[in-house]
C-alpha positions as CSV (number, residue, x, y, z in Angstrom):
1,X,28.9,15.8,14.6
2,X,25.6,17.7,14.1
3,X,23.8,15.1,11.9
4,X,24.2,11.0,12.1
5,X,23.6,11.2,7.7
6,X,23.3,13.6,4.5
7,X,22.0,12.9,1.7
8,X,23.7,15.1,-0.4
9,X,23.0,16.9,-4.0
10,X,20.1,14.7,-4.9
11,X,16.9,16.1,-6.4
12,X,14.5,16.0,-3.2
13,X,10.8,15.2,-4.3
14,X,8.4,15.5,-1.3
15,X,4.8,16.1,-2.7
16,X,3.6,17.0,1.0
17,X,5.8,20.2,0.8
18,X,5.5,21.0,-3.1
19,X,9.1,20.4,-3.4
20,X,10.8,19.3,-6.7
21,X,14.1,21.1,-6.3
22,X,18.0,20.0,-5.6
23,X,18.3,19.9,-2.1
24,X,20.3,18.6,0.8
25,X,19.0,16.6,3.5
26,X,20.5,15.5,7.2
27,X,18.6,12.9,9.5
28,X,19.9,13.5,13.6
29,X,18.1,11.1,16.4
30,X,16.2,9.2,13.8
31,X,14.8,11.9,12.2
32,X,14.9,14.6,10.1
33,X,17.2,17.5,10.6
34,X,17.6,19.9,7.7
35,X,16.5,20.6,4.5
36,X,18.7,22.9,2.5
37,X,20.4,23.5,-0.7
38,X,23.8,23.3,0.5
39,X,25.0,21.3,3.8
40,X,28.2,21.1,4.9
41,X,29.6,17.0,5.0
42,X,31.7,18.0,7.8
43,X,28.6,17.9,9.9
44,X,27.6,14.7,9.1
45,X,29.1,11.2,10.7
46,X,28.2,9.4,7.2
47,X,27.4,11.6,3.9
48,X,25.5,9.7,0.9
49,X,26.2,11.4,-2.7
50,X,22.4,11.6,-4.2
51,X,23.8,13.6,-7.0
52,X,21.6,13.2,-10.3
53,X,19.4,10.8,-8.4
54,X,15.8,11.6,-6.7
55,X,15.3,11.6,-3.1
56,X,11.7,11.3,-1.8
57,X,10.1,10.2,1.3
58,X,9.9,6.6,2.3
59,X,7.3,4.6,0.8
60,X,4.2,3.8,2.3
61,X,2.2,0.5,0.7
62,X,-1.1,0.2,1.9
63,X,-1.5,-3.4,0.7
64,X,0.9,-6.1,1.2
65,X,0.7,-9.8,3.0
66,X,3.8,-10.0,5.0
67,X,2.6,-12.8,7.8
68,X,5.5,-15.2,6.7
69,X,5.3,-18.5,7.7
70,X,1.8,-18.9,8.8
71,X,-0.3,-17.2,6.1
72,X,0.2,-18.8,2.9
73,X,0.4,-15.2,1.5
74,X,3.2,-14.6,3.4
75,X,6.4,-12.7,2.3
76,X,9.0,-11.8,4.5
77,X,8.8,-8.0,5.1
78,X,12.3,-6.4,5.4
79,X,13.9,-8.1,1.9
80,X,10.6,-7.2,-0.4
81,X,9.3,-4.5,1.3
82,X,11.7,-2.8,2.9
83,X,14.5,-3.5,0.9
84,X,13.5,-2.2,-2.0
85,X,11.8,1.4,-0.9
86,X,8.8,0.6,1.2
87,X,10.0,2.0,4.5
88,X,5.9,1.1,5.9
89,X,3.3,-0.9,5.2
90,X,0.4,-1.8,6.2
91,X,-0.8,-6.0,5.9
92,X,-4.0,-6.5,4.2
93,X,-6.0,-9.0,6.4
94,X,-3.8,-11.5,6.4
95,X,-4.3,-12.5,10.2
96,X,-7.2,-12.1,12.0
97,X,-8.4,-12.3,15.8
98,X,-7.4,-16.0,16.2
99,X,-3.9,-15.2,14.8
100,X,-2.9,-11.6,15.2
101,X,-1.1,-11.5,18.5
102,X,1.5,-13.9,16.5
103,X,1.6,-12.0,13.8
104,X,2.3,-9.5,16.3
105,X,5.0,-10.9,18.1
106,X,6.8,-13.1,15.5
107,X,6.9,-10.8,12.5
108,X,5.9,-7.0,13.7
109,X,8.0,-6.8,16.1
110,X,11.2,-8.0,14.7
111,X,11.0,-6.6,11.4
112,X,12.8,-3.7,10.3
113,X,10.4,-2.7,8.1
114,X,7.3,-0.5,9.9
115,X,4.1,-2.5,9.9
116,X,0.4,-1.6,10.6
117,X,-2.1,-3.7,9.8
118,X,-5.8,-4.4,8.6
119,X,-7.2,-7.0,10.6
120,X,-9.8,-9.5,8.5
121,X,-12.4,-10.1,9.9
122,X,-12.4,-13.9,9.7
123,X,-10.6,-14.8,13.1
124,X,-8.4,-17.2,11.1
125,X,-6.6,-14.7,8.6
126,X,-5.6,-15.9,5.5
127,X,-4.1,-19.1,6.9
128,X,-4.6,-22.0,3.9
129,X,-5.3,-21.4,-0.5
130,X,-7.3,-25.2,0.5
131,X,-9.7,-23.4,2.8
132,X,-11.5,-20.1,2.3
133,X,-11.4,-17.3,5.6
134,X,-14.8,-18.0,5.2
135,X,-16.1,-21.8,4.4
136,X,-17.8,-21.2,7.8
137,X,-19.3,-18.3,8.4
138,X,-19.1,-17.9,12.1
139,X,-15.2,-17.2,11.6
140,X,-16.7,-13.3,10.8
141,X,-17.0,-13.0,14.2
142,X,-17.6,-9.6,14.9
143,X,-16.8,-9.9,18.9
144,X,-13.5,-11.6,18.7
145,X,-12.6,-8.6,15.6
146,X,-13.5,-6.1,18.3
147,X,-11.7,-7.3,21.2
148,X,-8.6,-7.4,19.1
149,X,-8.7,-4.3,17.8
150,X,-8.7,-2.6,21.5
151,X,-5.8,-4.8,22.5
152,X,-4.4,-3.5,19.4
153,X,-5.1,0.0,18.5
154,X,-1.7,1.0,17.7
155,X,-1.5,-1.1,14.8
156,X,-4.4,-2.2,13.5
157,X,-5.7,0.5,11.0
158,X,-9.2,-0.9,10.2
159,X,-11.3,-4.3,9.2
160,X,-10.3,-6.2,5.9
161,X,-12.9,-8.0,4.3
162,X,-12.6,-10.6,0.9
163,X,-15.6,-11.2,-1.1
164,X,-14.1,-13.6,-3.9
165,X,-16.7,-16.5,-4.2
166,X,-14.6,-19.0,-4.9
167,X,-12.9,-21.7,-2.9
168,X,-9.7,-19.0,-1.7
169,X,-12.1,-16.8,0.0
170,X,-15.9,-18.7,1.0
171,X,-17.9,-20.8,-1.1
172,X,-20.9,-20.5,1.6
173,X,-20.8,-17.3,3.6
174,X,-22.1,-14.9,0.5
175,X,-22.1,-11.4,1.5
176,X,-22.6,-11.8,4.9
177,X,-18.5,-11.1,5.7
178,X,-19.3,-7.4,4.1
179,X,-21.7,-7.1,6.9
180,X,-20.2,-8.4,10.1
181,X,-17.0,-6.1,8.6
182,X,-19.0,-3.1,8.5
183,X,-20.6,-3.8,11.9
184,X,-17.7,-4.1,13.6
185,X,-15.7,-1.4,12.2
186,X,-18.8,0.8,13.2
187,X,-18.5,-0.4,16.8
188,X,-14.7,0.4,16.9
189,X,-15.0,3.4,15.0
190,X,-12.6,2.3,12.5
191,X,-12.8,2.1,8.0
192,X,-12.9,-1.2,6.1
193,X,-11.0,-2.0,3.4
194,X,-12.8,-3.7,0.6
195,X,-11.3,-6.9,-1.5
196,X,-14.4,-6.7,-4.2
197,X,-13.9,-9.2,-7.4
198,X,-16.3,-11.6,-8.3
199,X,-18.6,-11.1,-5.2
200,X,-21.7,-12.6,-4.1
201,X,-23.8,-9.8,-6.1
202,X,-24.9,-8.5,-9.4
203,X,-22.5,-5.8,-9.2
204,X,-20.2,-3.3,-7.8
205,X,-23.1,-1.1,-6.5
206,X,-24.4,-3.3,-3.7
207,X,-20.8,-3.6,-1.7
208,X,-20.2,0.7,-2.5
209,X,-23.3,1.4,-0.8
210,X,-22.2,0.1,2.4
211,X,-18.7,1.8,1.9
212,X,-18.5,5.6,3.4
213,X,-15.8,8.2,3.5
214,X,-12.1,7.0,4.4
215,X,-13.0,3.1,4.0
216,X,-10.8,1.7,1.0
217,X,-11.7,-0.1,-1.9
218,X,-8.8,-1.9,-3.3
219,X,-8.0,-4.2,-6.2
220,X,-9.9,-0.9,-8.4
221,X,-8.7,-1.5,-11.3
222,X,-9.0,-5.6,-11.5
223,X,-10.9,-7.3,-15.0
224,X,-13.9,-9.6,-13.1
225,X,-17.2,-9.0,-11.8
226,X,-18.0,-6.1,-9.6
227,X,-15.6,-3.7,-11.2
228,X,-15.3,-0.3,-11.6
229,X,-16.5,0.3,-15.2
230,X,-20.5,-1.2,-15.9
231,X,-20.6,-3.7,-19.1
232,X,-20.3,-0.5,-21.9
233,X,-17.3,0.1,-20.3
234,X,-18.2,3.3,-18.8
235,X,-17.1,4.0,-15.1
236,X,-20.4,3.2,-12.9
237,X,-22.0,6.3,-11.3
238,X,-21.9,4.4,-7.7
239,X,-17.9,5.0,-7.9
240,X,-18.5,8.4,-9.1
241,X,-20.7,8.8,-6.3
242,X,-18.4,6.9,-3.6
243,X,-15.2,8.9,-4.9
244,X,-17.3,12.1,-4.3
245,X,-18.1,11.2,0.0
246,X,-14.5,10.3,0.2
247,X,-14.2,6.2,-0.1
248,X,-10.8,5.6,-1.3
249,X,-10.0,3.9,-4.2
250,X,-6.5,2.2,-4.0
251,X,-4.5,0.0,-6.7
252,X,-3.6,-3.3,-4.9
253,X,-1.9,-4.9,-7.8
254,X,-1.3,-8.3,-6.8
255,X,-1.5,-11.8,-8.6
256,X,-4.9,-11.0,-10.3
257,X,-5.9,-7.7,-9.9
258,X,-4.7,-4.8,-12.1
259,X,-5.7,-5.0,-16.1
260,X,-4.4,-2.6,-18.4
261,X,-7.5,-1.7,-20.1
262,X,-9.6,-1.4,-16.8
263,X,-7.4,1.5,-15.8
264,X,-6.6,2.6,-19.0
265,X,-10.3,3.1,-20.1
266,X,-11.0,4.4,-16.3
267,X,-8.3,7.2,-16.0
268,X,-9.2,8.1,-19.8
269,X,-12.9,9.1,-18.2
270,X,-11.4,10.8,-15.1
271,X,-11.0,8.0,-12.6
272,X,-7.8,8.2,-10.5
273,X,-7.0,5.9,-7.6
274,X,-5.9,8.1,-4.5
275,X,-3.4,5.5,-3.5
276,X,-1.4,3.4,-5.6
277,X,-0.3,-0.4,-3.6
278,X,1.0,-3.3,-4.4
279,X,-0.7,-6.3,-2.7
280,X,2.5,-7.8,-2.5
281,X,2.4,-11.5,-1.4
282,X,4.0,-14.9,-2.1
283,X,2.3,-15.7,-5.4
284,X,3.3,-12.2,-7.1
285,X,6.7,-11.2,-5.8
286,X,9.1,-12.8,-8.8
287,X,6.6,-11.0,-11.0
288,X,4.5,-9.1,-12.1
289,X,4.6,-7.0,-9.1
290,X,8.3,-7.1,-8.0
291,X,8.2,-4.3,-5.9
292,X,5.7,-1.1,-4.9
293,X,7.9,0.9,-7.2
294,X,7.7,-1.0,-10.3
295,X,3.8,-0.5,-9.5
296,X,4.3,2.9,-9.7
297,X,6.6,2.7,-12.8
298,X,3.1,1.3,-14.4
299,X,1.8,4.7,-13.2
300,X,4.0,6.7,-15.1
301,X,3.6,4.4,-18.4
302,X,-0.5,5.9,-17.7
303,X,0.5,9.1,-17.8
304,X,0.4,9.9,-14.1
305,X,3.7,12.8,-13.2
306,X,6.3,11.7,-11.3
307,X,5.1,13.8,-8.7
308,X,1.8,13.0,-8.9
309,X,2.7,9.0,-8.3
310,X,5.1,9.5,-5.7
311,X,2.2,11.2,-3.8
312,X,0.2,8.0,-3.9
313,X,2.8,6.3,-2.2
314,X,4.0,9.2,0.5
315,X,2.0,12.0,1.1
316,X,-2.0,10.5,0.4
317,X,-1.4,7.4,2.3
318,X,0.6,8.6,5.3
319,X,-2.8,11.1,5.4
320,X,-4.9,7.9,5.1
321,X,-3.5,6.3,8.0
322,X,-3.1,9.9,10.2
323,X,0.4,10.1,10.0
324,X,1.0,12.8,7.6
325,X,3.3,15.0,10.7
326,X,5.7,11.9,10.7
327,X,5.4,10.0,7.7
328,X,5.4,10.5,3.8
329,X,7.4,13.8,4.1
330,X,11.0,14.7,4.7
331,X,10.1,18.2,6.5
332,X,12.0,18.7,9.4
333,X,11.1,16.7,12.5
334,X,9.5,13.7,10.5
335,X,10.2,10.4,11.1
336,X,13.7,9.5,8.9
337,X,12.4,7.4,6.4
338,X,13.7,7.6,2.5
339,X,14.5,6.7,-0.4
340,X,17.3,7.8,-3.3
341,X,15.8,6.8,-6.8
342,X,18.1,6.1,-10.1
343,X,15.5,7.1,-12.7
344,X,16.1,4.7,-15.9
345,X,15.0,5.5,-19.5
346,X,15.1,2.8,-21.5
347,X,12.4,-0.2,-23.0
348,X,10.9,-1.9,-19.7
349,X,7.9,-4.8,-20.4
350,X,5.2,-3.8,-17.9
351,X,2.6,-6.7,-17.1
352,X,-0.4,-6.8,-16.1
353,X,-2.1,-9.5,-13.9
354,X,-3.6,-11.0,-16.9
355,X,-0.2,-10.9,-18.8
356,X,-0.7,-7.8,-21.0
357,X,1.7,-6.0,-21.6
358,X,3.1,-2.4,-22.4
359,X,6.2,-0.5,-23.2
360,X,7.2,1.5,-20.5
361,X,9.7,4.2,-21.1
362,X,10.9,5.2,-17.8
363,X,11.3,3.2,-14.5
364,X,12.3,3.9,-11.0
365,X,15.0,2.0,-9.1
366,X,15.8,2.3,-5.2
367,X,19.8,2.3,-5.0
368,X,19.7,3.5,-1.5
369,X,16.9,3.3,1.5
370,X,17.0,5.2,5.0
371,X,15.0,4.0,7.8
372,X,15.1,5.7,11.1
373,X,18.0,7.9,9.8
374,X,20.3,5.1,9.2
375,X,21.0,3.5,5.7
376,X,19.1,0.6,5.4
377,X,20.8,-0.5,2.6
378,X,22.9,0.7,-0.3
379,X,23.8,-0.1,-3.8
């Protein structure tokens, strides 16, 4: 046989190529083979039928807390994550130097699902909700950070730092984690990635002036102190400004950190995240997260095309962790990773982290996900 799989007769959506057209496509070695409007099943050990479904490259969530078992965050990756779409992901922080060669060994490297990760810059991780990362301050050690990260280059993505004053985070260490993040991302020449609500300062424009192109700012669109829009409800000129040099502005949902009106009133003046994530985690996985893709089905209830929001989770972030030649596409030689979409019209209640809610219309749901050019699993 030529080709190990075929997905065949689906609608193929791959925003990297500018593709929104019925096409065929064959995975050989773990990757893929062919891209065509008509493939011959004879060629292929095991043919899918994607007809009158979409096909799109696997998803890439840049925000999720998948260190089961030791943080208390912790979900376990391949049933939430990969499961249901996201073939990669990349864990928020949730272990640091103290704790990442575990993570490393115990979940990484026996998970199906592809994980990178954001190492916090607290040694401990995200360990206890009892104690913050930061109750004392010398855990931002900015040494240990470094010394991990060269162990670990070919995972860890950048530094993760949470600025949340109350007990969860620090009720003691102020903004000083911000700093000893940025220092030693400098020194390993590496982004940071921003957790920003109700921080040790006035507002929003103190922690953006430390943040410069290709560092992420996540939680955007969440309803406390230090958002996005000033207190007219007018998007601050420092995220104008920060957009403009090329920090990134990414969705991480989670358990308390996405309000209707705060993106509603921010993508009615202009403002668009670049990537849209999930901060999947413990506390948000029966709901209202679920999934990455019912975070995008809030996306398309905003207005955003499906094109448009599938790019969010393929072809932007596989370009904002330099993988764009193997991830987030199905061109040929990429690494196999998809998924076929049913996409459901219907009345779907859409909620918020503050339990608003709105009326979506349409919704996207995974019946089928290739990893490595092998079905994963299959409705």
């Amino acid at each position: 046989m030529k080709y190990d799989l075929l997905l065949k007769g689906g609608t193929l959506i791959d925003p990297a190529q500018g593709i929104h057209a019925r096409r065929d496509v064959t995975f050989a070695g773990g990757k893929v083979a062919a891209v065509s409007e008509d493939l011959a099943s004879a060629e292929a050990r095991q043919t899918l039928d994607a007809a009158g479904r979409l096909v799109t490259p696997g998803m890439i969530d840049l925000h999720v807390h998948v260190f089961w078992g030791v943080s208390h965050y912790g979900i376990e990756p391949d049933p939430t994550c990969l499961a249901r779409g996201a073939t990669t992901v990349v864990d928020a922080g949730s272990a640091g130097a103290d704790t990442f060669p575990g993570f490393r060994k115990y979940v990484i490297e026996v998970s199906a699902t592809r994980i990178l990760a954001q190492l916090n810059i607290s040694s401990q991780g995200m360990l206890t909700r009892d104690i913050g990362e930061f109750e004392i301050p010398e855990y931002a050690d900015v040494g240990k950070a470094c010394a991990m990260i060269e162990q670990h280059r070919d995972l860890i993505l950048g530094v993760k730092v949470r600025l949340t004053r109350h007990s969860l985070v620090s009720e003691r260490s102020g903004m000083l984690p911000l700093q000893r993040a940025r220092e030693a991302a400098d020194a390993a020449g590496l982004p940071i990635m921003v957790h920003p609500q109700d921080a040790w300062c006035d507002s929003l424009d103190e922690i953006l002036a430390l943040m410069r192109k290709g560092d992420i700012l996540t939680h955007c669109f969440h309803g406390m102190r230090c958002g996005i829009l000033d207190e007219g409800g007018q998007v601050r000129d420092s995220v104008r400004s920060a957009m403009e040099r090329g920090v990134v502005f990414d969705v991480g949902h989670g358990a308390g950190s996405f309000n209707w009106a705060v993106a509603e009133r921010a993508l009615a003046q202009g403002v668009v995240p670049q990537t849209i994530s999930s901060d999947l985690h413990v506390y948000n996985v029966n709901g209202p997260v679920y999934d990455l893709a019912s975070v995008v089905g809030k996306f398309l209830h905003l207005g955003l095309s499906l094109d448009d929001a599938l790019a969010k989770v393929t072809s932007v972030p596989a370009q904002i962790i330099h993988l764009a030649d193997q991830l987030g596409t199905l061109k040929v030689g990429a690494w196999g990773d998809a998924v076929v979409f049913e996409r459901r019209e219907g009345e779907f209640q859409l909620v918020d982290s503050q339990g608003q809610t709105r009326t979506g219309r349409q919704q996207l749901f995974p019946v089928a996900v290739v990893k490595g050019g092998k079905v994963y699993r299959q409705d």
